[in-house]
DRENTITOR-761618 format. One line per 8 residues: number of its first residue (from 0); their letters; for each residue x, y, z of C-alpha. Coordinates in nm, 2 decimals. Layout:
// DRENTITOR-761618
NUM	A	X,Y,Z ~ ...;
END
This chain:
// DRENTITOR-761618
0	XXXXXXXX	0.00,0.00,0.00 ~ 0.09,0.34,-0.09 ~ 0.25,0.54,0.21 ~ 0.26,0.89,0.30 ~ 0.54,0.98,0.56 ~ 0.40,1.27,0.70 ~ 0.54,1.53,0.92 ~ 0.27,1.80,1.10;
8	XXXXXXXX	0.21,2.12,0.95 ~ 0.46,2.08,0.60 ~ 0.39,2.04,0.29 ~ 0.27,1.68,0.26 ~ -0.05,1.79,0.36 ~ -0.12,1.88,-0.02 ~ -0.02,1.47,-0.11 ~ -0.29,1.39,0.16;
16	XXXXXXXX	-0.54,1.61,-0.02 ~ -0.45,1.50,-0.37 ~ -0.50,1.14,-0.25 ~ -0.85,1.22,-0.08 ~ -0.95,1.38,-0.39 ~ -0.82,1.08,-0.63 ~ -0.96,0.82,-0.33 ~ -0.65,0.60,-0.40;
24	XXXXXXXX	-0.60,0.37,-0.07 ~ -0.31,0.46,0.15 ~ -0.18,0.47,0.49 ~ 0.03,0.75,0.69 ~ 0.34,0.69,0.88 ~ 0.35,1.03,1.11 ~ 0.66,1.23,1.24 ~ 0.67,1.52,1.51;
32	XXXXXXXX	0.91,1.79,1.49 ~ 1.16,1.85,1.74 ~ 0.97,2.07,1.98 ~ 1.26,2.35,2.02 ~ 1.39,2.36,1.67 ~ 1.08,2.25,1.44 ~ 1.32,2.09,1.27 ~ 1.23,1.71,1.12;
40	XXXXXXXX	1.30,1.38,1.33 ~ 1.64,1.24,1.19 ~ 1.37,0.90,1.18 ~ 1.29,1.04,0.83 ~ 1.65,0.98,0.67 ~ 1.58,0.62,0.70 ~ 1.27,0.68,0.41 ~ 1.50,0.93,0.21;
48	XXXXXXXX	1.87,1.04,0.26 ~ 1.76,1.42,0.28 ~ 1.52,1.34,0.57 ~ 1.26,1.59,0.44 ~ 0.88,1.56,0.42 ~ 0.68,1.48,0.21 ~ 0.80,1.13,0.11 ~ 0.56,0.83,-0.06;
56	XXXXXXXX	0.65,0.48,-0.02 ~ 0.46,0.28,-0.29 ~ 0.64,-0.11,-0.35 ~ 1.01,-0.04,-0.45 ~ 0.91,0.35,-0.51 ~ 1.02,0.62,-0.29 ~ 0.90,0.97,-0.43 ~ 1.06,1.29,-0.23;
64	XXXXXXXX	0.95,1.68,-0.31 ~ 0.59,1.75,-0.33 ~ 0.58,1.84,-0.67 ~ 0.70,1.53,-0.77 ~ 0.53,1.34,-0.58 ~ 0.18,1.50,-0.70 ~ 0.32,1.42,-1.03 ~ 0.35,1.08,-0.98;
72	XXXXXXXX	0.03,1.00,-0.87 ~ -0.14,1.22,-1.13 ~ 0.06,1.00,-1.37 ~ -0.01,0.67,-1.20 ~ -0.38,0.74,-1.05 ~ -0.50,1.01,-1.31 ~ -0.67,0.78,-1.51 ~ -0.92,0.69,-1.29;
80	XXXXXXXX	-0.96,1.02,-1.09 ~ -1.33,1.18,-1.06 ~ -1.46,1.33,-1.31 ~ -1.40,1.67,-1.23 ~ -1.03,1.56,-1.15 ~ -1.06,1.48,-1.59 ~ -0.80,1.78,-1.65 ~ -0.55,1.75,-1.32;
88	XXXXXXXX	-0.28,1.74,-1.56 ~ -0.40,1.96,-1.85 ~ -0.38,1.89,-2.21 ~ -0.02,1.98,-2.41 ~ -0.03,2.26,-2.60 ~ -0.31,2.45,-2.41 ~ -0.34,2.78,-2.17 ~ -0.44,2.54,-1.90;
96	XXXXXXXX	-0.14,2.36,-1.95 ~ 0.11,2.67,-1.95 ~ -0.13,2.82,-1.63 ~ -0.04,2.49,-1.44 ~ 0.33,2.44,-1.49 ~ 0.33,2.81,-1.40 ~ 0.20,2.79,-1.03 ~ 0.37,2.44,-1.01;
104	XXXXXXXX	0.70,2.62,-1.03 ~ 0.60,2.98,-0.88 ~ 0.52,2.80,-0.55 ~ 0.81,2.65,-0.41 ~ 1.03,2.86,-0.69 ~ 0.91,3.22,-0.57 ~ 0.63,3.19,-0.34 ~ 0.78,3.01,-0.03;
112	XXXXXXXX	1.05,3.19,-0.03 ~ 0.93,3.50,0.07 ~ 0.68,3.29,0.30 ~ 0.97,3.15,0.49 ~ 1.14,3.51,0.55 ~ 0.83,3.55,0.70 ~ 0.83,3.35,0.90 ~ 1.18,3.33,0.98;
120	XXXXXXXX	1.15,3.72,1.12 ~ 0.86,3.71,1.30 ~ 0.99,3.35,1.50 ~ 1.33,3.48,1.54 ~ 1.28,3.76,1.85 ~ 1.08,3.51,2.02 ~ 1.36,3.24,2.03 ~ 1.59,3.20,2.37;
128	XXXXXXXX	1.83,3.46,2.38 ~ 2.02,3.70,2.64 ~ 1.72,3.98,2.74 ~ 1.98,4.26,2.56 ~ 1.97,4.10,2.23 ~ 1.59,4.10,2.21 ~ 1.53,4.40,2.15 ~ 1.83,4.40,1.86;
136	XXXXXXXX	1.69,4.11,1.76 ~ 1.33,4.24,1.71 ~ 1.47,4.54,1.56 ~ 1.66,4.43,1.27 ~ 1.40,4.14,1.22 ~ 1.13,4.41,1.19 ~ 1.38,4.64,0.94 ~ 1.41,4.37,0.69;
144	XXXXXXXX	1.09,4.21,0.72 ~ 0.95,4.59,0.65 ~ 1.20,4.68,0.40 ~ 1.27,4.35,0.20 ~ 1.02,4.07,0.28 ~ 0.67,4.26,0.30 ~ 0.70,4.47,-0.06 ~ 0.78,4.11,-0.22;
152	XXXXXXXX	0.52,3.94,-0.07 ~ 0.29,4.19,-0.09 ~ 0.36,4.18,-0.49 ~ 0.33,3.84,-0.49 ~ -0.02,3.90,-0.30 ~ -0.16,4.12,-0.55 ~ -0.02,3.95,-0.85 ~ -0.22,3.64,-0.74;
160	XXXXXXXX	-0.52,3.82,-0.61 ~ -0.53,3.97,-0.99 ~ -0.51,3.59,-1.15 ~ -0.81,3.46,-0.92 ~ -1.05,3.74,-1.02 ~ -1.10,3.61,-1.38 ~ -1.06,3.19,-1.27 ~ -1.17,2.97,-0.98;
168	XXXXXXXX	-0.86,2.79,-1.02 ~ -0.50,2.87,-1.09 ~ -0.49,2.73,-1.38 ~ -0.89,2.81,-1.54 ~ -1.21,2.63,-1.47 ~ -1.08,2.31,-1.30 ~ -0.85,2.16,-1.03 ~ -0.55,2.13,-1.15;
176	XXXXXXXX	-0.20,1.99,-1.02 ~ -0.11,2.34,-0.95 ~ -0.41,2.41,-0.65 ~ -0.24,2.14,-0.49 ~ 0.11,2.26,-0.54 ~ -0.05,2.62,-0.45 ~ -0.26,2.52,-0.16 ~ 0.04,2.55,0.11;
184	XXXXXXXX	0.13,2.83,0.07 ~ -0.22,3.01,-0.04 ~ -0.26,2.86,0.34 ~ 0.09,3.03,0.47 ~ 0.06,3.37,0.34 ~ -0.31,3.35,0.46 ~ -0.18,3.32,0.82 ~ 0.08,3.52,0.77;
192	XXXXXXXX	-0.17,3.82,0.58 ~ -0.47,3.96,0.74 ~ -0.59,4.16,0.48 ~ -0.86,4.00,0.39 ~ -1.02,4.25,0.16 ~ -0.76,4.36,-0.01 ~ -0.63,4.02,-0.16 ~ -0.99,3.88,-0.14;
200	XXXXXXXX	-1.01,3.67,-0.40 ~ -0.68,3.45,-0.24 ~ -0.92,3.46,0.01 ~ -1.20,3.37,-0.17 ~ -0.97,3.05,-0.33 ~ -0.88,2.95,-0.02 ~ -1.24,2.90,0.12 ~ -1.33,2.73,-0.17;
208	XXXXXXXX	-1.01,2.48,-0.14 ~ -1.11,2.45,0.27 ~ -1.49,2.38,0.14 ~ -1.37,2.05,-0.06 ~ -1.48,1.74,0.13 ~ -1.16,1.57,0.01 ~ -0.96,1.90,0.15 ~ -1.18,1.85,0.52;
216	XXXXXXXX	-1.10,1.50,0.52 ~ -0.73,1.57,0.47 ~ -0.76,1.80,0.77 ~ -0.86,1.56,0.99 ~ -0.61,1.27,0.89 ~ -0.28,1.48,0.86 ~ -0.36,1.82,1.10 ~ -0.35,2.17,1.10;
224	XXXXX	-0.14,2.33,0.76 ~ 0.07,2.56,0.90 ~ 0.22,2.60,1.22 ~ -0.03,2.85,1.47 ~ 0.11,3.19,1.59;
END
């Protein structure tokens, strides 16, 4: 049976909703991060040699990276999705097509990056550290997020919330690979983003992504997306 190896609040979350969606059989071998440095448990090394999630077991098969992972199932479980799973990988040649291996790449090539930083400066003051640093700390975490991380995700924000005013779907009518691929950090940068109204179409996407049955079912076997606070 296939496997997901599946560490809370990462990525593999969008392999658990592909495969609720696709209703192929499998089976989820959970890990916990380390609770001081949210790091991965060096118990995933012995599925992959990076020790990243998410990882798929299937046979002799052992699929790292998320995007390749969602490719490989569209690839070996595509055939027999739902019908309104009929154009998960869109046709060659076509918009859809182009739309899809667009976000696929934006995510993790543009997207998370800028996500992390995020991230990354708001966790940072709030780590152990001598009382004088702290307020250093906060300081020069605040001057770069404000500076260099907010313009760029704000762009990214707005160059999204632009695409999802003419499509339900980033890439046209129907699900494609790339809503799964886009579905983390859509989540992220809507934890991270409290502007509701003025990128309200991401925010319109990502409540119909949560409204999915196969999304709410994904919810309740893997957990929470993205890390609270």
């Amino acid at each position: 049976m296939l496997t997901v190896h599946h560490l809370e609040t990462s990525r593999s979350q969008r392999v658990l909703w592909l495969l609720e969606e696709l209703g192929v059989p499998y089976q989820i071998q959970r890990y916990q991060r380390d609770p001081k440095t949210r790091l991965a448990p060096p118990a995933l090394r012995r599925i992959h040699p990076l020790g990243k999630s998410p990882v798929i077991t299937e046979g002799d098969e052992v699929v790292a990276e998320s995007g390749a992972i969602l490719e490989y199932l569209a690839e070996r479980y595509g055939d027999t999705a739902p019908p309104d799973l009929a154009r998960l990988e869109p046709a060659r040649g076509t918009p859809e097509r182009r739309q899809c291996r667009f976000w696929m790449h934006y995510a993790e090539g543009s997207l998370m990056n800028w996500l992390l930083l995020k991230l990354v400066f708001t966790t940072l003051p709030r780590q152990p550290m001598p009382f004088f640093v702290r307020p250093i700390a906060r300081s020069l975490c605040g001057r770069a997020s404000a500076k260099l991380v907010d313009p760029n995700l704000a762009t990214a924000l707005a160059f999204m919330d632009e695409h999802l005013s003419h499509r339900p779907w980033f890439a046209g009518d129907a699900l494609t690979l790339a809503d799964f691929q886009m579905s983390f950090p859509v989540e992220a940068a809507a934890s991270r983003v409290q502007d509701v109204q003025r990128y309200r179409h991401v925010f319109a996407y990502r409540d119909r992504m949560r409204a999915r049955p196969a999304y709410q079912r994904a919810l309740d076997k893997g957990g929470p997306v993205v890390m609270a606070g």
